[in-house]
FIDO-101980 format. One record per residue (C-alpha): residue number from 1; residue in three letters; z, y, x. Coordinates in nm, 4 decimals. Last residue first. Layout:
% residues N
+-----+---------+----------+----------+----------+
| num | residuo |       pz |       py |       px |
+-----+---------+----------+----------+----------+
| NUM |     ALA |        Z |        Y |        X |
...
+-----+---------+----------+----------+----------+
***
This chain:
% residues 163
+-----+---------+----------+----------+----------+
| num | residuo |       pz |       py |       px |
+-----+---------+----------+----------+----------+
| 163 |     UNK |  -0.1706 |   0.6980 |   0.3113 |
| 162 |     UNK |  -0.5491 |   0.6936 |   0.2652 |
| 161 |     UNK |  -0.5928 |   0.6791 |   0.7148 |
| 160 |     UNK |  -0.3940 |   0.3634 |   0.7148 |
| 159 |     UNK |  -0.6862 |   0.1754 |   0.5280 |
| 158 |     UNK |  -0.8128 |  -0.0227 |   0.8468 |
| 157 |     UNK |  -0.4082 |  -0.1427 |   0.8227 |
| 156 |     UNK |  -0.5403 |  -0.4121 |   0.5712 |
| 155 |     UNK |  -0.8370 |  -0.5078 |   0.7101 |
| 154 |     UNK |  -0.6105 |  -0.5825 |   1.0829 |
| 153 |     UNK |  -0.4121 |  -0.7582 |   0.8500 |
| 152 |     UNK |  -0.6493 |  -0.9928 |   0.7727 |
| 151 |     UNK |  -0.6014 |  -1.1018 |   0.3935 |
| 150 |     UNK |  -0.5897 |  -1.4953 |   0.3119 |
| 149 |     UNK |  -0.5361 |  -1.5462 |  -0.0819 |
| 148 |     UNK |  -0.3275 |  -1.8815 |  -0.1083 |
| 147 |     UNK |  -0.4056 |  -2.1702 |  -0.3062 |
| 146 |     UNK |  -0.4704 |  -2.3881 |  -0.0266 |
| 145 |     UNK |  -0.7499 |  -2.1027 |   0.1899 |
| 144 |     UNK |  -0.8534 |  -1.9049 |  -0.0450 |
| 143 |     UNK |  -1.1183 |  -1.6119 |   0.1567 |
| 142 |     UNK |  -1.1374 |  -1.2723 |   0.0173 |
| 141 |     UNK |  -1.4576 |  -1.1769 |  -0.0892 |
| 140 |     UNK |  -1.5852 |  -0.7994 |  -0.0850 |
| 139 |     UNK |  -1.2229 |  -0.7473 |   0.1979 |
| 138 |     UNK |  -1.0684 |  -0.4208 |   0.2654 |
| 137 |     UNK |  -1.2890 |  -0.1807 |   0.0708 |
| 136 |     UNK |  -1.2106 |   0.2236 |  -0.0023 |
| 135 |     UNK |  -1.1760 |   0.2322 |  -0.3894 |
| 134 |     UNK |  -1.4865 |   0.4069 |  -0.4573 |
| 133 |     UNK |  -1.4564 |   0.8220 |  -0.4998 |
| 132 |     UNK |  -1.7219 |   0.8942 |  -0.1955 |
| 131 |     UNK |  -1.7419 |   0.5945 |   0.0186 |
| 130 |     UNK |  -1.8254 |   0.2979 |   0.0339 |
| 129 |     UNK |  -1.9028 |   0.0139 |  -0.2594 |
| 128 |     UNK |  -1.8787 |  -0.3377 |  -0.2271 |
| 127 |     UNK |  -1.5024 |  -0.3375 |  -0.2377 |
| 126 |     UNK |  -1.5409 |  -0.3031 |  -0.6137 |
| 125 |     UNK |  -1.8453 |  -0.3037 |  -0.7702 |
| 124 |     UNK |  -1.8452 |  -0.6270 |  -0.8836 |
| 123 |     UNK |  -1.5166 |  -0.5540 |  -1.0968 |
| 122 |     UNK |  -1.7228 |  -0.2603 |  -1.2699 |
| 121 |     UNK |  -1.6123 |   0.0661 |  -1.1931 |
| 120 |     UNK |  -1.4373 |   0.4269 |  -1.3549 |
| 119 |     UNK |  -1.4421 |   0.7481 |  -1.2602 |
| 118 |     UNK |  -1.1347 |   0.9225 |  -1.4294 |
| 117 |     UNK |  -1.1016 |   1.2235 |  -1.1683 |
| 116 |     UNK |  -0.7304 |   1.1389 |  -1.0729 |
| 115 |     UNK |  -0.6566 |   0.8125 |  -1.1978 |
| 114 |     UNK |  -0.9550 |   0.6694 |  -1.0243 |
| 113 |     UNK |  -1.0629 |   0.3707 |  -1.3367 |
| 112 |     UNK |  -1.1358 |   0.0120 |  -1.3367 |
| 111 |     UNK |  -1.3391 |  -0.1452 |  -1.5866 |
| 110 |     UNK |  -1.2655 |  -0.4295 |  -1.8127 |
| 109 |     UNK |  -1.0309 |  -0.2862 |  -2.0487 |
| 108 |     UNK |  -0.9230 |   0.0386 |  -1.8296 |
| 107 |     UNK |  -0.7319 |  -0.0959 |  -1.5199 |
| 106 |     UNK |  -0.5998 |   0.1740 |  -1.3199 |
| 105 |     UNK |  -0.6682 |   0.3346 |  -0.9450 |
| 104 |     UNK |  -0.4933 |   0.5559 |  -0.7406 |
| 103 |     UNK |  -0.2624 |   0.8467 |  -0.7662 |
| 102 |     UNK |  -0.2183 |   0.9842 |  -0.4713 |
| 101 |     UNK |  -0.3854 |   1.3696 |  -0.5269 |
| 100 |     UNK |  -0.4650 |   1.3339 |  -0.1589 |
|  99 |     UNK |  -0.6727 |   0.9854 |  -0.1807 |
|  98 |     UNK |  -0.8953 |   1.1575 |  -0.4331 |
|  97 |     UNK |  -1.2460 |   1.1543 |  -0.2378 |
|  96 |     UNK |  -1.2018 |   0.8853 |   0.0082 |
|  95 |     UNK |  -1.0637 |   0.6854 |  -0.2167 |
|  94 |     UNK |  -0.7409 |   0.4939 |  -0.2875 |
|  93 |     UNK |  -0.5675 |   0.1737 |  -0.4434 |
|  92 |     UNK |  -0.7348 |   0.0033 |  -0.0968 |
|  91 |     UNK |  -0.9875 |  -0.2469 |  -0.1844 |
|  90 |     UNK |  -0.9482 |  -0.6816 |  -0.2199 |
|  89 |     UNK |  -1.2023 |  -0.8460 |  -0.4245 |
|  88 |     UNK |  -1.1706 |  -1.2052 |  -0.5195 |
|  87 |     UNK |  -1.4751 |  -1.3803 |  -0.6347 |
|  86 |     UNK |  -1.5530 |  -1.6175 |  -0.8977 |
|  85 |     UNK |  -1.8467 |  -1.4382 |  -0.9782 |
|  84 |     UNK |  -1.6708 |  -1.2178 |  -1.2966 |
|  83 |     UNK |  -1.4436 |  -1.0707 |  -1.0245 |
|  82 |     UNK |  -1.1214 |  -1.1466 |  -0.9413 |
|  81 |     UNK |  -0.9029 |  -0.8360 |  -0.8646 |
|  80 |     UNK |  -0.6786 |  -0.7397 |  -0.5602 |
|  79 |     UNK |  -0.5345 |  -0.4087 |  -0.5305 |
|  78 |     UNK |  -0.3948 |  -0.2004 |  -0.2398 |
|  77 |     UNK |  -0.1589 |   0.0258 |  -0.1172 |
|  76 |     UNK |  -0.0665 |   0.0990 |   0.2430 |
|  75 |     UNK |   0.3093 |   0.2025 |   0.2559 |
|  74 |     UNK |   0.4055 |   0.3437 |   0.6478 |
|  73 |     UNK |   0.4541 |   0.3570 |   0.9704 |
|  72 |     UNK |   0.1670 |   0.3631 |   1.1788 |
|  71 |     UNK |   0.1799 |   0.0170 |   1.3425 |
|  70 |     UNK |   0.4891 |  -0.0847 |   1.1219 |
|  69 |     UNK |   0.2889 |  -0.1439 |   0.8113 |
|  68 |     UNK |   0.4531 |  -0.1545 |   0.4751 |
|  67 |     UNK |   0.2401 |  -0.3667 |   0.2504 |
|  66 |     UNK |   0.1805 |  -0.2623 |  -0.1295 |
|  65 |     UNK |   0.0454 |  -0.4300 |  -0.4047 |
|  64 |     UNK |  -0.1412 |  -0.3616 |  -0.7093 |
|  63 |     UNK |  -0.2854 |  -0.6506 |  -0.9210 |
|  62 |     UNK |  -0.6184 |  -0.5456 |  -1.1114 |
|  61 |     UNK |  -0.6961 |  -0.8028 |  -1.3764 |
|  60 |     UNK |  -0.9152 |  -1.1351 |  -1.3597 |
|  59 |     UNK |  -0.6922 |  -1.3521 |  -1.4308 |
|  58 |     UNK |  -0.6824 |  -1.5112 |  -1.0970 |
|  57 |     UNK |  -0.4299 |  -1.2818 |  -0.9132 |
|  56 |     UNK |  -0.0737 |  -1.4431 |  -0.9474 |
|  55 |     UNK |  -0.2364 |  -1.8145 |  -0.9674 |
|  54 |     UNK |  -0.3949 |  -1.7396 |  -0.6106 |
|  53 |     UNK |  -0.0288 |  -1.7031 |  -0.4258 |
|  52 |     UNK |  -0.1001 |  -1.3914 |  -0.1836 |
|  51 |     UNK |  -0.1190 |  -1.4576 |   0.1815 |
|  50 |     UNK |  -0.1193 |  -1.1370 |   0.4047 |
|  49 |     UNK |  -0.2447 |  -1.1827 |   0.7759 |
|  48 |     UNK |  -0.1610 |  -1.1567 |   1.1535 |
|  47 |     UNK |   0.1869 |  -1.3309 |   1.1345 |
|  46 |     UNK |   0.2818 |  -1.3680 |   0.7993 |
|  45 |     UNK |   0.2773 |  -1.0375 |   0.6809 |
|  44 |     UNK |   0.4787 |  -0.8924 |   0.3805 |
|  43 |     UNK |   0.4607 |  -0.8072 |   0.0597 |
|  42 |     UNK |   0.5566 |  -0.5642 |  -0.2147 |
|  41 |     UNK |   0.4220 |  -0.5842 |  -0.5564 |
|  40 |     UNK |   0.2843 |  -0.3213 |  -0.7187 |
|  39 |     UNK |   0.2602 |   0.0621 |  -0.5984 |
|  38 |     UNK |   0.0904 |   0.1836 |  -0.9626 |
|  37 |     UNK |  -0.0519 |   0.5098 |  -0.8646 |
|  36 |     UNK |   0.2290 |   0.8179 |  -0.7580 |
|  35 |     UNK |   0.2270 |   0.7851 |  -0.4038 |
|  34 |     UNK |   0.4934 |   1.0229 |  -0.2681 |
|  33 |     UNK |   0.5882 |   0.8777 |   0.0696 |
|  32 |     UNK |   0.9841 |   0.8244 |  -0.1229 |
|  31 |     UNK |   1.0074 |   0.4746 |  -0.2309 |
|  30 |     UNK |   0.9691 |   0.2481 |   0.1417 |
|  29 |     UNK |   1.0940 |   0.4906 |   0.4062 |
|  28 |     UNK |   1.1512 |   0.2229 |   0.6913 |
|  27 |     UNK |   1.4167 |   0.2521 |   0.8889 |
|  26 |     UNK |   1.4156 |   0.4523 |   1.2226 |
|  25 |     UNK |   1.4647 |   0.8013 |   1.0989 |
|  24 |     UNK |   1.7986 |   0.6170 |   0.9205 |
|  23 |     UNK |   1.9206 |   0.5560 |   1.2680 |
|  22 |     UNK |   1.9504 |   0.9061 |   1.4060 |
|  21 |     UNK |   2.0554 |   1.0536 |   1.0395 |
|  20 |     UNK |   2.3308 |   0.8654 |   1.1301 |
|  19 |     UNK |   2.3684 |   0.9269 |   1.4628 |
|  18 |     UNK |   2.3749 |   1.2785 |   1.3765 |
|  17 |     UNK |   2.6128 |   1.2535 |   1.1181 |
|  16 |     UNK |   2.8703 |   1.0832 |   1.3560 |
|  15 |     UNK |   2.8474 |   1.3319 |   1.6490 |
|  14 |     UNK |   2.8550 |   1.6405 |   1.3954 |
|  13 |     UNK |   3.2054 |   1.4530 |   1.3028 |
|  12 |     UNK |   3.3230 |   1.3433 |   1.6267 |
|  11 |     UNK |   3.2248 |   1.7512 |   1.7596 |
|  10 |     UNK |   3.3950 |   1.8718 |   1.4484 |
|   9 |     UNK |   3.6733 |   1.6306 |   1.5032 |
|   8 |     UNK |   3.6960 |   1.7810 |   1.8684 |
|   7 |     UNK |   3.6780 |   2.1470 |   1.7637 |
|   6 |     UNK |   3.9683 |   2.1393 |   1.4950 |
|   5 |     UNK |   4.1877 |   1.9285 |   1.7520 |
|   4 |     UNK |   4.1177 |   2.1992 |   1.9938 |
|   3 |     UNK |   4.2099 |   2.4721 |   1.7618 |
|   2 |     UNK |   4.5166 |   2.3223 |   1.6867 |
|   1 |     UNK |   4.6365 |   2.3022 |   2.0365 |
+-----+---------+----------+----------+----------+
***
Protein backbone atom coordinates (compact mmCIF):
# COMPACT_ATOMS: atom_id res chain seq x y z
CA UNK A 1 0.00 0.00 0.00
CA UNK A 2 2.87 2.24 0.68
CA UNK A 3 4.52 1.65 -2.35
CA UNK A 4 1.55 2.67 -4.32
CA UNK A 5 1.09 5.88 -2.55
CA UNK A 6 4.98 6.46 -3.17
CA UNK A 7 4.37 5.78 -7.02
CA UNK A 8 1.21 7.87 -7.41
CA UNK A 9 2.69 11.18 -5.83
CA UNK A 10 5.68 10.56 -7.96
CA UNK A 11 3.49 10.22 -10.99
CA UNK A 12 1.31 13.75 -9.52
CA UNK A 13 4.59 15.16 -8.94
CA UNK A 14 6.54 14.32 -12.43
CA UNK A 15 2.88 15.21 -13.77
CA UNK A 16 3.07 18.70 -12.15
CA UNK A 17 6.72 19.60 -13.21
CA UNK A 18 6.09 18.68 -16.55
CA UNK A 19 3.24 20.85 -17.06
CA UNK A 20 5.15 23.35 -15.76
CA UNK A 21 8.01 23.33 -17.70
CA UNK A 22 5.04 22.66 -20.43
CA UNK A 23 3.75 26.19 -20.04
CA UNK A 24 6.88 28.12 -19.39
CA UNK A 25 8.18 26.76 -23.16
CA UNK A 26 5.27 28.83 -24.23
CA UNK A 27 6.13 32.26 -22.59
CA UNK A 28 8.23 34.46 -23.94
CA UNK A 29 12.06 34.26 -23.01
CA UNK A 30 12.67 38.01 -22.82
CA UNK A 31 16.45 38.33 -20.64
CA UNK A 32 18.13 35.14 -21.34
CA UNK A 33 18.71 34.89 -25.73
CA UNK A 34 22.22 36.04 -24.88
CA UNK A 35 22.55 39.45 -26.55
CA UNK A 36 25.07 41.24 -24.79
CA UNK A 37 24.80 45.06 -26.74
CA UNK A 38 22.76 47.64 -25.05
CA UNK A 39 18.95 45.92 -25.38
CA UNK A 40 17.12 49.42 -24.61
CA UNK A 41 13.82 50.03 -24.24
CA UNK A 42 11.21 47.49 -24.74
CA UNK A 43 8.18 48.04 -26.95
CA UNK A 44 5.45 46.78 -28.37
CA UNK A 45 3.30 46.79 -31.62
CA UNK A 46 0.33 48.58 -32.19
CA UNK A 47 -1.26 46.67 -34.66
CA UNK A 48 1.07 46.35 -37.77
CA UNK A 49 3.68 48.99 -36.64
CA UNK A 50 5.94 50.38 -33.72
CA UNK A 51 5.29 54.08 -32.65
CA UNK A 52 8.04 55.63 -30.69
CA UNK A 53 7.30 59.14 -28.91
CA UNK A 54 9.65 61.64 -31.19
CA UNK A 55 10.89 63.76 -28.07
CA UNK A 56 12.59 60.33 -26.71
CA UNK A 57 14.76 60.05 -29.97
CA UNK A 58 15.41 63.63 -31.28
CA UNK A 59 18.67 64.39 -29.71
CA UNK A 60 20.47 63.05 -31.98
CA UNK A 61 21.94 59.94 -29.96
CA UNK A 62 21.61 56.24 -30.56
CA UNK A 63 18.42 54.88 -28.61
CA UNK A 64 18.39 51.02 -28.37
CA UNK A 65 15.25 49.19 -28.25
CA UNK A 66 14.05 45.91 -28.41
CA UNK A 67 10.66 44.33 -29.76
CA UNK A 68 9.78 40.76 -28.99
CA UNK A 69 8.27 39.26 -32.07
CA UNK A 70 5.88 36.39 -31.85
CA UNK A 71 6.27 35.34 -35.62
CA UNK A 72 9.66 33.71 -34.89
CA UNK A 73 9.90 34.05 -31.37
CA UNK A 74 12.11 36.16 -30.21
CA UNK A 75 14.10 39.78 -29.13
CA UNK A 76 14.92 41.83 -32.35
CA UNK A 77 17.14 44.75 -31.39
CA UNK A 78 17.34 47.91 -32.87
CA UNK A 79 18.39 51.59 -32.68
CA UNK A 80 16.95 54.71 -33.82
CA UNK A 81 19.15 57.90 -34.28
CA UNK A 82 18.44 61.38 -35.84
CA UNK A 83 20.69 62.31 -38.23
CA UNK A 84 22.35 65.70 -38.88
CA UNK A 85 19.49 66.09 -42.00
CA UNK A 86 16.68 66.04 -39.86
CA UNK A 87 16.23 62.50 -40.45
CA UNK A 88 15.48 59.55 -38.34
CA UNK A 89 17.34 56.39 -39.05
CA UNK A 90 16.13 53.17 -37.83
CA UNK A 91 18.90 49.82 -38.31
CA UNK A 92 19.02 46.62 -36.51
CA UNK A 93 21.78 46.81 -33.34
CA UNK A 94 23.51 44.04 -35.58
CA UNK A 95 25.52 43.22 -38.72
CA UNK A 96 25.88 40.85 -41.01
CA UNK A 97 29.43 40.38 -40.16
CA UNK A 98 29.40 40.37 -36.15
CA UNK A 99 25.79 39.51 -35.47
CA UNK A 100 27.16 36.10 -33.73
CA UNK A 101 29.50 37.70 -31.23
CA UNK A 102 25.97 39.75 -30.08
CA UNK A 103 27.16 42.63 -29.03
CA UNK A 104 25.95 45.40 -31.19
CA UNK A 105 26.49 48.80 -31.73
CA UNK A 106 27.63 51.95 -29.31
CA UNK A 107 27.66 55.56 -29.50
CA UNK A 108 31.28 56.93 -29.63
CA UNK A 109 30.98 60.98 -29.53
CA UNK A 110 29.38 61.45 -32.74
CA UNK A 111 30.05 58.24 -34.47
CA UNK A 112 28.69 54.97 -33.91
CA UNK A 113 30.77 52.03 -33.24
CA UNK A 114 30.29 47.64 -33.81
CA UNK A 115 31.24 46.62 -30.34
CA UNK A 116 32.84 43.67 -31.57
CA UNK A 117 35.42 44.76 -34.33
CA UNK A 118 35.27 48.64 -33.36
CA UNK A 119 34.17 49.95 -36.89
CA UNK A 120 32.66 52.90 -36.41
CA UNK A 121 29.89 55.24 -38.76
CA UNK A 122 28.67 58.49 -39.38
CA UNK A 123 24.83 59.06 -38.46
CA UNK A 124 24.19 59.42 -42.38
CA UNK A 125 25.58 56.33 -42.90
CA UNK A 126 23.41 54.46 -41.02
CA UNK A 127 20.59 52.44 -42.54
CA UNK A 128 21.93 53.57 -45.87
CA UNK A 129 24.54 51.18 -45.88
CA UNK A 130 24.20 47.11 -46.62
CA UNK A 131 25.93 44.69 -45.79
CA UNK A 132 29.23 43.60 -44.54
CA UNK A 133 29.74 45.06 -40.74
CA UNK A 134 26.85 48.04 -41.25
CA UNK A 135 24.09 47.98 -38.89
CA UNK A 136 21.64 45.93 -41.10
CA UNK A 137 18.80 48.80 -42.18
CA UNK A 138 15.12 48.79 -41.24
CA UNK A 139 14.00 52.13 -42.28
CA UNK A 140 16.86 55.30 -44.05
CA UNK A 141 13.93 57.77 -42.96
CA UNK A 142 11.40 56.86 -40.70
CA UNK A 143 8.19 58.55 -41.25
CA UNK A 144 6.59 61.08 -37.98
CA UNK A 145 3.36 60.89 -38.25
CA UNK A 146 1.85 63.41 -34.78
CA UNK A 147 4.87 63.17 -32.82
CA UNK A 148 5.18 59.61 -33.09
CA UNK A 149 7.99 57.59 -35.00
CA UNK A 150 5.96 55.11 -37.40
CA UNK A 151 8.05 51.71 -37.86
CA UNK A 152 6.47 48.85 -40.13
CA UNK A 153 6.62 45.89 -38.43
CA UNK A 154 6.99 43.85 -41.28
CA UNK A 155 10.77 46.15 -41.42
CA UNK A 156 11.19 45.29 -38.14
CA UNK A 157 10.82 41.40 -38.20
CA UNK A 158 12.98 41.63 -41.83
CA UNK A 159 15.89 41.58 -39.14
CA UNK A 160 14.80 38.16 -37.50
CA UNK A 161 17.62 36.41 -39.20
CA UNK A 162 20.49 38.75 -36.61
CA UNK A 163 18.80 37.25 -33.54
Amino acid sequence: MKIATIVFLILVIGALVFLLNKGNQLAPVVSNDGFLGEKGKTVENEGDKILIDENEVNDGNLHAFNYYSTKPGKNLYFFIIKADDGTYRAAANACEVCFGIKKGFTQVGDLIRCQNCGTTYTKEQIAKIKGGCNPRPINSNVSVINGQLTINLVDIEAITDLF
